[in-house]
C-alpha positions as CSV (number, residue, x, y, z in Angstrom):
1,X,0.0,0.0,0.0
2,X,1.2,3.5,-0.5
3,X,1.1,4.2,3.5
4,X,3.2,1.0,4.4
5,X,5.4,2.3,1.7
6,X,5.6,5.8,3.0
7,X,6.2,4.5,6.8
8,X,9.0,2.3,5.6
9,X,10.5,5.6,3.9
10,X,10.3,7.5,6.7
11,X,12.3,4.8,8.7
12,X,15.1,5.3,6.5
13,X,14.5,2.2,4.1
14,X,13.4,2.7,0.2
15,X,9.4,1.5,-0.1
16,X,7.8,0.8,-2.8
17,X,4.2,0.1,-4.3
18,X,3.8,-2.2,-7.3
19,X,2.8,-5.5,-8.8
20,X,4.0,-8.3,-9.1
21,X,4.5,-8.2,-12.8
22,X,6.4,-5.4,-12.7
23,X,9.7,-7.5,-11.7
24,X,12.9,-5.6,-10.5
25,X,12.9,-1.7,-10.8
26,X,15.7,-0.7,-12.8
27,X,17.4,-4.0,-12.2
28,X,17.8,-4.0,-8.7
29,X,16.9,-7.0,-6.7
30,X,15.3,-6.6,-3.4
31,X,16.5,-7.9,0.2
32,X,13.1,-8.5,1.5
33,X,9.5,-8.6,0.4
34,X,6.2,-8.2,2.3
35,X,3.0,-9.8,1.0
36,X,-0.1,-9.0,3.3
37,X,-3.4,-10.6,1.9
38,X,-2.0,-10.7,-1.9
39,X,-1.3,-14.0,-2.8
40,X,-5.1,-14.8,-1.9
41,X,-6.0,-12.6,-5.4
42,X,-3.6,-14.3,-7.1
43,X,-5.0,-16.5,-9.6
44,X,-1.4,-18.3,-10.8
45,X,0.7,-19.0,-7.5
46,X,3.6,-20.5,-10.2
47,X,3.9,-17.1,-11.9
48,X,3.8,-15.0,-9.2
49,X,6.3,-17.2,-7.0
50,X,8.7,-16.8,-10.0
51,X,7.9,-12.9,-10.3
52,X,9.2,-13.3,-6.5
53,X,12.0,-15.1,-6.9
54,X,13.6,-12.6,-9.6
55,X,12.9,-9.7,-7.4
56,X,14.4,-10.7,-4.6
57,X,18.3,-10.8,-3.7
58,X,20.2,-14.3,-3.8
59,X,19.7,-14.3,0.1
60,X,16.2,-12.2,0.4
61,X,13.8,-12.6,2.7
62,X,9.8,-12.9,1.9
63,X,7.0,-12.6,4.8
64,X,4.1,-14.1,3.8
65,X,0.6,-13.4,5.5
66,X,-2.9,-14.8,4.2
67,X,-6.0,-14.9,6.2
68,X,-7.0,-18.2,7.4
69,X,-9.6,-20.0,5.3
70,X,-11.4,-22.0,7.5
């Protein structure tokens, strides 16, 4: 969201909003990723997972959260 991306700029970090689609930004990978009630919209987990997987760093981090489905 643009708020959680504003907060984490104004803790000194670089936030960003986009999808997933839109891969690395200028062809910088990331060292972390925050996914709070996406990957429930997702329609293909595969594609997105790979999206992931180039954006982040060799050694990135991903936090996952999804809302329980019972």
């Amino acid at each position: 969201s643009p708020r959680c991306a504003e907060f984490v700029s104004a803790s000194g970090h670089h936030g960003l909003v986009g999808t997933l689609t839109q891969g690395m930004v200028n062809g910088r990978r990331f060292n972390g990723a925050i996914l709070c009630h996406v990957l429930e919209h997702v329609y293909d987990l595969m594609a997105a997972s790979h999206c992931i997987e180039e954006c982040l760093a060799p050694d990135g981090w991903l936090y996952v959260e999804v809302p329980d489905a019972r």
